[in-house]
LUMTIKE-846274 format. One record per residue: x, y, z of N, C-alpha, C in turn. Coordinates in steps of 0.2 Angstrom, whole numbers, plus 5000, padded with zeros to 4 digits. Example, Ala and Ser with C-alpha at 12.3 -4.5 7.8 and 13.67 -1.06 7.14 Angstrom:
<nodes>
NODE  npx  npy  npz capx capy capz  cpx  cpy  cpz
NODE 5066 4972 5039 5062 4978 5039 5066 4984 5039
NODE 5064 4989 5035 5068 4995 5036 5064 5000 5039
</nodes>
This chain:
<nodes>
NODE  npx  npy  npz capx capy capz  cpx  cpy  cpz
NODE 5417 4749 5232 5414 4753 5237 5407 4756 5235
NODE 5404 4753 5239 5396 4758 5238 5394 4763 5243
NODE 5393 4767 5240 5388 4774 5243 5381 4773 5245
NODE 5376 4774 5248 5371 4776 5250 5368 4783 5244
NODE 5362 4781 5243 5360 4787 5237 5362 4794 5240
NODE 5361 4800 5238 5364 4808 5241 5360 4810 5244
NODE 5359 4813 5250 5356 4819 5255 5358 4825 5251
NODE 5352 4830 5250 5355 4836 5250 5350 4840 5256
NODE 5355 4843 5260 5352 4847 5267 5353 4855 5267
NODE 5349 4857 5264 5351 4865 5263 5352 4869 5271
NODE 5357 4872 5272 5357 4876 5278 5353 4883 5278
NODE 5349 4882 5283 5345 4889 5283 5349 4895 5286
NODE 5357 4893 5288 5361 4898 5289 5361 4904 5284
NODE 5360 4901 5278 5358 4905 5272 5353 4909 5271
NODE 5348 4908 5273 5341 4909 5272 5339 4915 5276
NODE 5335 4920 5273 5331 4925 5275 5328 4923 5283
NODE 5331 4926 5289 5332 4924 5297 5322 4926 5296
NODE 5321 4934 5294 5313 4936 5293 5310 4932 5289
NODE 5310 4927 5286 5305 4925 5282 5307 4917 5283
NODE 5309 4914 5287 5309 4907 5289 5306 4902 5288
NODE 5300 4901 5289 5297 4897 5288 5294 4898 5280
NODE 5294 4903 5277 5293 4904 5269 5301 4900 5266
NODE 5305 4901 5269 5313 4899 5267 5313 4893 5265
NODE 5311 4889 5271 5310 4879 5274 5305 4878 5268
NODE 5300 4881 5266 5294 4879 5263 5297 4879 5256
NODE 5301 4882 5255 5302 4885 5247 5307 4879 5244
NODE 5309 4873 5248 5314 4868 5249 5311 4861 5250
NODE 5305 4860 5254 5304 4856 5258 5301 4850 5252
NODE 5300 4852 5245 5298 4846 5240 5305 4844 5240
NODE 5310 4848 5239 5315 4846 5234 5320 4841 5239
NODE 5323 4846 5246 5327 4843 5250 5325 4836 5254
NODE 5331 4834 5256 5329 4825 5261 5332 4829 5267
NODE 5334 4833 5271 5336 4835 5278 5336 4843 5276
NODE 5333 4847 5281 5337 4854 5281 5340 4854 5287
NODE 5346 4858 5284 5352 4859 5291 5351 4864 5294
NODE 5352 4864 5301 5351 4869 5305 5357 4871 5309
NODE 5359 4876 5309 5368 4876 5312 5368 4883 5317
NODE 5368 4876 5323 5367 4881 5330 5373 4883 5331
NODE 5375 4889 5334 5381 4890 5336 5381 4896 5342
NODE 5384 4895 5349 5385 4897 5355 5389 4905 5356
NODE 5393 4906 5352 5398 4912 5352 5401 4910 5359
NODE 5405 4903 5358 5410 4901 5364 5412 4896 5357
NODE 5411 4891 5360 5413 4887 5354 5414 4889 5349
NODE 5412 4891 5344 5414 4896 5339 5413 4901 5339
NODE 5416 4909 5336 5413 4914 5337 5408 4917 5338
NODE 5402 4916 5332 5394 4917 5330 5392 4913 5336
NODE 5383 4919 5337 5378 4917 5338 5374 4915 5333
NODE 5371 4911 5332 5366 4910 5327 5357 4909 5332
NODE 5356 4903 5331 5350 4900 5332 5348 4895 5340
NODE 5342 4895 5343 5344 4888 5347 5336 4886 5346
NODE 5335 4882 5351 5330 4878 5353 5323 4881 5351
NODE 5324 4887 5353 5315 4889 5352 5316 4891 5343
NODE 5319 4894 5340 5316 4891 5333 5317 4884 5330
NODE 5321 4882 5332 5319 4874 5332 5311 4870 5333
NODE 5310 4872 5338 5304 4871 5340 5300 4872 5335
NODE 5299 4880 5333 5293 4885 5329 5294 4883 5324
NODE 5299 4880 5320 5301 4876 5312 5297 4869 5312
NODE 5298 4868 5319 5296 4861 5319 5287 4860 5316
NODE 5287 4867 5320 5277 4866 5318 5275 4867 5313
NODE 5279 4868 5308 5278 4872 5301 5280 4867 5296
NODE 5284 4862 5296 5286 4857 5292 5288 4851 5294
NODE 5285 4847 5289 5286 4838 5292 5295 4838 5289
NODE 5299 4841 5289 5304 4839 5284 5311 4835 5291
NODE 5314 4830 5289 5320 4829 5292 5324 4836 5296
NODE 5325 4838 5301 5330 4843 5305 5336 4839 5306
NODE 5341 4842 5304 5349 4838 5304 5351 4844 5308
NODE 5351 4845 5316 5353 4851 5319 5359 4848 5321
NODE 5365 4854 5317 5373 4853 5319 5374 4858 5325
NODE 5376 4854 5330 5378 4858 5336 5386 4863 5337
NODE 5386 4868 5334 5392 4871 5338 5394 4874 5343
NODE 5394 4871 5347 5391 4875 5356 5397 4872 5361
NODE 5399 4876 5366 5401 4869 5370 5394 4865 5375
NODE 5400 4861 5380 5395 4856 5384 5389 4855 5380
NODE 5390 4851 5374 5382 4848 5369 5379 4843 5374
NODE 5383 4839 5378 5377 4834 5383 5372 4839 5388
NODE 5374 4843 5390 5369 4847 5392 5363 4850 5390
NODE 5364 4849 5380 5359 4855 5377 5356 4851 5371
NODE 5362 4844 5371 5359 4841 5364 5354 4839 5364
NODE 5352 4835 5370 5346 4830 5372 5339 4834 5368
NODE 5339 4840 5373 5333 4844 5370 5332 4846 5362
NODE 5337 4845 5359 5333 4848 5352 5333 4839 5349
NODE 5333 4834 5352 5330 4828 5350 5323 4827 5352
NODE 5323 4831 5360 5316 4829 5361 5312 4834 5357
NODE 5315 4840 5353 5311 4845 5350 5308 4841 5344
NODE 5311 4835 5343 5310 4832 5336 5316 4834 5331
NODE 5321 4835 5332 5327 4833 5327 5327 4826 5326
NODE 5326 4826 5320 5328 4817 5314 5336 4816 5319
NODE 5341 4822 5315 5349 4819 5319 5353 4825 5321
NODE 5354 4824 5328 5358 4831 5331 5363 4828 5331
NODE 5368 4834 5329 5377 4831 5327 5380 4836 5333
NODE 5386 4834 5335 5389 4840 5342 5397 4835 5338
NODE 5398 4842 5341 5406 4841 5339 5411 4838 5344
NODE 5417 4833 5341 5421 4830 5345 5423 4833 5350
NODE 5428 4840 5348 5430 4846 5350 5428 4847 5356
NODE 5421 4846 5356 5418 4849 5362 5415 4843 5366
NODE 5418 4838 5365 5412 4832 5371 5417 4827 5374
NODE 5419 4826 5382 5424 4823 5383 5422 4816 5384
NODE 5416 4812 5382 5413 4807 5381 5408 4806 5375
NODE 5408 4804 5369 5407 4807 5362 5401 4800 5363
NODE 5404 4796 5365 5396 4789 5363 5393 4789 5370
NODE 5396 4793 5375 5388 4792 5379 5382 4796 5379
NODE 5386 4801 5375 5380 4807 5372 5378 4805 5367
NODE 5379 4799 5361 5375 4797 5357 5372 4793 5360
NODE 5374 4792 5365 5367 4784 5367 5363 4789 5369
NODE 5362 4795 5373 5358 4799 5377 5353 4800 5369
NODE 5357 4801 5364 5354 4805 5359 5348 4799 5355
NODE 5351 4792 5354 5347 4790 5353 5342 4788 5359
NODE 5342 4786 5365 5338 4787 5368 5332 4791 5368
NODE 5334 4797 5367 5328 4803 5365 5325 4803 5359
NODE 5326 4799 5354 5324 4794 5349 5327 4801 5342
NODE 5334 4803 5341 5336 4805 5337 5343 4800 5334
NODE 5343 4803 5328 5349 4800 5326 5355 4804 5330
NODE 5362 4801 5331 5367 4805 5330 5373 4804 5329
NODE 5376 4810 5328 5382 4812 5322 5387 4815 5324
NODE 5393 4814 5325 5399 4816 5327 5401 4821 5321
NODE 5402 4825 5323 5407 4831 5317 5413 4832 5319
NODE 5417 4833 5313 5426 4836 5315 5428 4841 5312
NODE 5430 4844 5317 5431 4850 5312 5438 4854 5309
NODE 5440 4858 5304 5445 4857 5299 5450 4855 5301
NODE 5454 4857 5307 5461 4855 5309 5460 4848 5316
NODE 5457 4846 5316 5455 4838 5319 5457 4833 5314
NODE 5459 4829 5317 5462 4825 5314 5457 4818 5315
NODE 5455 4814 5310 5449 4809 5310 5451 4802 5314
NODE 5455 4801 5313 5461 4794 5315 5457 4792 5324
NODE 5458 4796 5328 5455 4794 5334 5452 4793 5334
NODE 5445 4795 5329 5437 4793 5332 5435 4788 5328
NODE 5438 4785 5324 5436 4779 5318 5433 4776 5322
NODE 5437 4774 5327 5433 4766 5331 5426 4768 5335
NODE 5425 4773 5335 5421 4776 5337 5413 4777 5334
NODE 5413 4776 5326 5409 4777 5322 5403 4771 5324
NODE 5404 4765 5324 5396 4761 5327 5394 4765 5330
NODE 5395 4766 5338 5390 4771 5340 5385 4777 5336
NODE 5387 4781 5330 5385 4786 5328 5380 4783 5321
NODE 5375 4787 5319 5374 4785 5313 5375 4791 5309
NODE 5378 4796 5310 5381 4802 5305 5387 4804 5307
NODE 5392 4804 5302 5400 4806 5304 5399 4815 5297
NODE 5398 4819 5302 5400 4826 5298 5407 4829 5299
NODE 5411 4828 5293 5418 4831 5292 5416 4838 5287
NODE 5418 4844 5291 5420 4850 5290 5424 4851 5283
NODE 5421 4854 5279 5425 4853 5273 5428 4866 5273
NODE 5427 4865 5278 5430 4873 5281 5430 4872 5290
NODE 5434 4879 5292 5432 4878 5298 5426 4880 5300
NODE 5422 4877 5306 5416 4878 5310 5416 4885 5312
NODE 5410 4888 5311 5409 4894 5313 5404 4899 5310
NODE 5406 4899 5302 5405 4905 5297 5401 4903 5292
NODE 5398 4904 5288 5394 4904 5283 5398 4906 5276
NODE 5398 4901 5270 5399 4909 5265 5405 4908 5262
NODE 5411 4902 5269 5418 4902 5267 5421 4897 5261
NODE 5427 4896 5258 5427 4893 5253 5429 4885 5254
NODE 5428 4882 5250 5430 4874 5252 5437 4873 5250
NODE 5438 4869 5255 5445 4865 5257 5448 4858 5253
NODE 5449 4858 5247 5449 4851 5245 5451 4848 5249
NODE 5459 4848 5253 5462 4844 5255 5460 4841 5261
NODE 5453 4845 5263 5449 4841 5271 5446 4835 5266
NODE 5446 4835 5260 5444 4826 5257 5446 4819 5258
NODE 5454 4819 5261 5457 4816 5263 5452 4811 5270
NODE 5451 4817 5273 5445 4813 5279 5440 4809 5276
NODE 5438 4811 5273 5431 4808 5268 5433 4802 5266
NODE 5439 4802 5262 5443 4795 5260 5442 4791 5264
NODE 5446 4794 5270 5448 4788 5276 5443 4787 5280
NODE 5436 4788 5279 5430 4787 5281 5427 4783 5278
NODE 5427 4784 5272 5423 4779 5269 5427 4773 5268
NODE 5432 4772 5268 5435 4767 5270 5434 4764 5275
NODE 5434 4767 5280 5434 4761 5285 5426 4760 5288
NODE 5421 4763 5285 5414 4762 5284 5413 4756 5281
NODE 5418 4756 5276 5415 4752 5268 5417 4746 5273
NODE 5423 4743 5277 5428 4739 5277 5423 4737 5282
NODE 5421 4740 5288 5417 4738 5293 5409 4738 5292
NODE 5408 4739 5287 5399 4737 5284 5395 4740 5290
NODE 5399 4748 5290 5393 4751 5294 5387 4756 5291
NODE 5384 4756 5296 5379 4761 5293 5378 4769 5294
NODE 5383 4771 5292 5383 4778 5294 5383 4781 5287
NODE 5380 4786 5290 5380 4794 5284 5385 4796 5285
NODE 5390 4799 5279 5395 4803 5280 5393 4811 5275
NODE 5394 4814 5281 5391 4821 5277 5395 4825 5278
NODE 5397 4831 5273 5401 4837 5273 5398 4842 5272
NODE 5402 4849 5276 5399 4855 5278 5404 4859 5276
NODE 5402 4865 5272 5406 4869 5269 5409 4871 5265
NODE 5406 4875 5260 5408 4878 5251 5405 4872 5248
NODE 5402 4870 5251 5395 4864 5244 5393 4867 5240
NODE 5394 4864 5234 5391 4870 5228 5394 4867 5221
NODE 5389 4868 5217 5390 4865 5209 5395 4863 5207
NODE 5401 4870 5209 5408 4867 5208 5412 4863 5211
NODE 5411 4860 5218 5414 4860 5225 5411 4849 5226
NODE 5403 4849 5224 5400 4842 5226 5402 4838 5224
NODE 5404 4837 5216 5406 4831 5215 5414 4829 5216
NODE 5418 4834 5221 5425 4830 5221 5421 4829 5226
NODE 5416 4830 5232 5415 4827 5238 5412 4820 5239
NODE 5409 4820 5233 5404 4812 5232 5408 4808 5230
NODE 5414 4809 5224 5419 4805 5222 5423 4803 5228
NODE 5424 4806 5235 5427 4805 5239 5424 4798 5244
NODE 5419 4800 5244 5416 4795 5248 5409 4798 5252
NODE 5409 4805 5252 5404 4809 5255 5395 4806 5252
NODE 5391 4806 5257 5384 4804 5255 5378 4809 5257
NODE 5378 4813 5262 5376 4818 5264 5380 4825 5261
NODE 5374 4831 5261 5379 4835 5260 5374 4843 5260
NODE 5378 4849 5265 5375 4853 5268 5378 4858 5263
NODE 5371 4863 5260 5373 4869 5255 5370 4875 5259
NODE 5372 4881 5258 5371 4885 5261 5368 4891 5254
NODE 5373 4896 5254 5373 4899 5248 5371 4895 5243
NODE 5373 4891 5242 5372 4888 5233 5364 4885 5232
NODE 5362 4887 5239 5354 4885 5237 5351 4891 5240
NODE 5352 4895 5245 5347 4900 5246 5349 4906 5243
NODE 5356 4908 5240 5358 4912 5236 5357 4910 5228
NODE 5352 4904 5226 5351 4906 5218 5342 4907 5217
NODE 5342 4906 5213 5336 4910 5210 5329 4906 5212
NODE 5330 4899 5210 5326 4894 5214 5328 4890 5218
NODE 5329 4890 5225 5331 4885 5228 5328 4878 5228
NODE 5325 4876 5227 5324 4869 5225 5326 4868 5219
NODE 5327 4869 5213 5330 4868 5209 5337 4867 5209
NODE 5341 4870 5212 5348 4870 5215 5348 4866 5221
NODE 5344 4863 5224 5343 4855 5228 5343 4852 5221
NODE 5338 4850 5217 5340 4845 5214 5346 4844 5206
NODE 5349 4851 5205 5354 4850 5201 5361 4849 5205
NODE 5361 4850 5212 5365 4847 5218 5366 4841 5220
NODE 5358 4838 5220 5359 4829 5219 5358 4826 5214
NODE 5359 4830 5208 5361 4826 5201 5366 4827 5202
NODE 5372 4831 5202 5378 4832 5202 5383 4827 5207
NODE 5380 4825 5212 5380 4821 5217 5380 4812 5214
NODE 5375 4812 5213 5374 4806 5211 5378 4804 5203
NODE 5381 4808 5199 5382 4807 5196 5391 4805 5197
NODE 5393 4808 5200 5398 4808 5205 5401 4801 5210
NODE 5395 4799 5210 5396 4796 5218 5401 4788 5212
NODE 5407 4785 5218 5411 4779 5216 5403 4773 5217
NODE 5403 4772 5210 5402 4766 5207 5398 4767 5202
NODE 5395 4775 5202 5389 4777 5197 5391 4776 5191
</nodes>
């Protein structure tokens, strides 16, 4: 089984809301995507972020946007943060009763995109699914919150992902969301995971780009075949 080298996407769910564009900037040598995790206060609890700081980040940094959508009805909202320049908008299964016609929208808009599942989803239905997408984000907590602890046993999904990625030679990113963190990354690289979103464990230490690249050492040194 080979992996694809590591993504480390620090989530600015963590980061200083008032100094944002210092926050991006304080990351943007070291990180390969920053994560941006919108979230509706329908589909999950939180409010967080939408479209227009998307936009005003966009002016500020050439860096990959991996905007994860927690919203409902994403076909109505996702397109636009493709046309804002998202690299890859991911919208949750949960929420879309047609998951590839809204990746086709998505790549049409000329983004990548990425189906997420989230902790009590079960991954089984949507395998056949995965050509369509080039990023599968499996929740490693539930959707929602910032900050919470990681779940080994949502690793099981990552297994059965990377399995049937490997089996099928496709090209997808498999990336994990939630309680990423020095102690936490390499059972998720050893799993099959290639992608991988930190929150705290990068804007809560002392140099956040530093903690991007001792994240993807830990990563890489991890990953099945290193």
């Amino acid at each position: 089984m080979t992996v694809p080298p590591p993504i480390v996407a620090p989530s600015i769910l963590a980061a200083d809301f008032a100094r944002l564009a210092e926050e991006v900037r304080a990351i943007e040598d070291a990180a390969d995507w920053l994560h941006v995790d919108v979230m509706d206060n329908h589909f999950v609890p939180n409010l967080t972020i939408g479209l227009p700081v998307v936009q005003s980040l966009r002016a500020v940094t050439a860096m990959p946007f991996d905007v994860h959508l927690m919203i409902e009805d994403p076909r109505r909202w996702a397109p636009g943060y493709a046309d804002a320049g998202a690299y890859n908008v991911t919208f949750h299964a949960e929420a879309s009763d047609d998951p590839v016609a809204l990746a086709k929208d998505l790549r049409s808009a000329g983004a990548k995109a990425g189906l997420a599942i989230d902790r009590d989803t079960p991954i089984e239905p949507y395998l056949d699914l995965l050509p369509s997408f080039d990023t599968l984000l499996i929740m490693t907590i539930k959707a929602g919150f910032g900050g919470q602890r990681f779940i080994p046993q949502l690793l099981e999904k990552v297994r059965t992902a990377r399995q049937h990625v490997s089996a099928g030679h496709l090209e997808l990113r498999i990336e994990v969301d939630g309680g990423i963190a020095a102690d936490t990354i390499e059972q998720a690289a050893a799993a099959g995971a290639d992608a991988f979103v930190a929150g705290t464990a990068v804007y809560g230490a002392a140099d956040p780009a530093e903690a991007v690249r001792h994240l993807r050492a830990l990563a890489e040194r991890a990953a099945p075949g290193a």
